[in-house]
N, C-alpha and C positions, 0 to 999 in steps of 0.2 A: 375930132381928129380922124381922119381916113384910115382904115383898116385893111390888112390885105389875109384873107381866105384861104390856106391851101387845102385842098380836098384828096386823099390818096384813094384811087378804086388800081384793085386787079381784076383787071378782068379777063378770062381763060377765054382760049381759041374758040371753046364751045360755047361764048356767053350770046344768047339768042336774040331774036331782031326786038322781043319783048323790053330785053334790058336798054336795048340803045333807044328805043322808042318811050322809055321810061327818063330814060338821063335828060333826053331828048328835049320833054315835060319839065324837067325839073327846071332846067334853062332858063324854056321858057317865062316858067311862072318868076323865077328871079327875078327875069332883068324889067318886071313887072310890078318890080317890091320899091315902096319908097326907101331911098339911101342906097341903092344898088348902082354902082356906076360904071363897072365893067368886069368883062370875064374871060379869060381865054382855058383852052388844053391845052394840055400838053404830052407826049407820047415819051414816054422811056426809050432811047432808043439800044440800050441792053439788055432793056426789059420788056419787050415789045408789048405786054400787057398791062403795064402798067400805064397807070393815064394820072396824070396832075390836072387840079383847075386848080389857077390862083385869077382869086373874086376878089374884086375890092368894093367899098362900101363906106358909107359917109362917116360912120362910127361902128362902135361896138357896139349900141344898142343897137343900130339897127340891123345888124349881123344878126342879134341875138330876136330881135322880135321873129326875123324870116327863119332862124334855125328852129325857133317855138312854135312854127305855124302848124297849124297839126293836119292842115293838105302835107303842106312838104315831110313832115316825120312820116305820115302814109305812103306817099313814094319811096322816100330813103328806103323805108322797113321791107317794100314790097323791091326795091334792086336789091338792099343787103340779102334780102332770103333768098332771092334767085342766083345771087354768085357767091352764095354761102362762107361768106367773112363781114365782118363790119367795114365801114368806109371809117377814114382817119382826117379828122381834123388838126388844124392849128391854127391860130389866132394872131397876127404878125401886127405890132403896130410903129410907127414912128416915134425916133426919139435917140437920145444920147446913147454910145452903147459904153455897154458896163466895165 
């Protein structure tokens, strides 16, 4: 079953070309991951630094192999430390609702 990703970053006016050039990476190695099938942004617009990706992905395992890859947790660690807050997941999947 298809999974969909939401990813929360704030990211401050002062966040520097390193961070976006990192995010940038992260992308790319994604949409490079088997079970990866698409990704968009998206921008707050009340919140202007705030940025959403919602990823979708063949399953939760394969969500979970890419969020275990320890390239990608090295990037994550090396954005979270440079805009000093953790990045926010959620894990959304299809189905009845409750």
């Amino acid at each position: 079953m298809a999974v969909k990703i939401l990813i929360r970053r704030s990211l401050p006016d002062e966040a520097d070309a390193l961070v976006h050039e990192l995010l940038r990476e992260l992308r790319m190695l994604a949409m490079k991951q088997e079970g990866y099938i698409s990704g968009e942004t998206l921008r707050r617009l009340d919140s202007p630094g705030e940025i959403l990706v919602i990823s979708t992905w063949r399953s939760a395992e394969a969500w979970q192999r890419w969020f275990q890859n320890p390239v990608r947790r090295e990037l994550q660690e090396k954005i979270d430390r440079r805009l000093g807050r953790p990045t926010e997941y959620a894990v959304y999947g299809y189905g009845p609702a409750a």
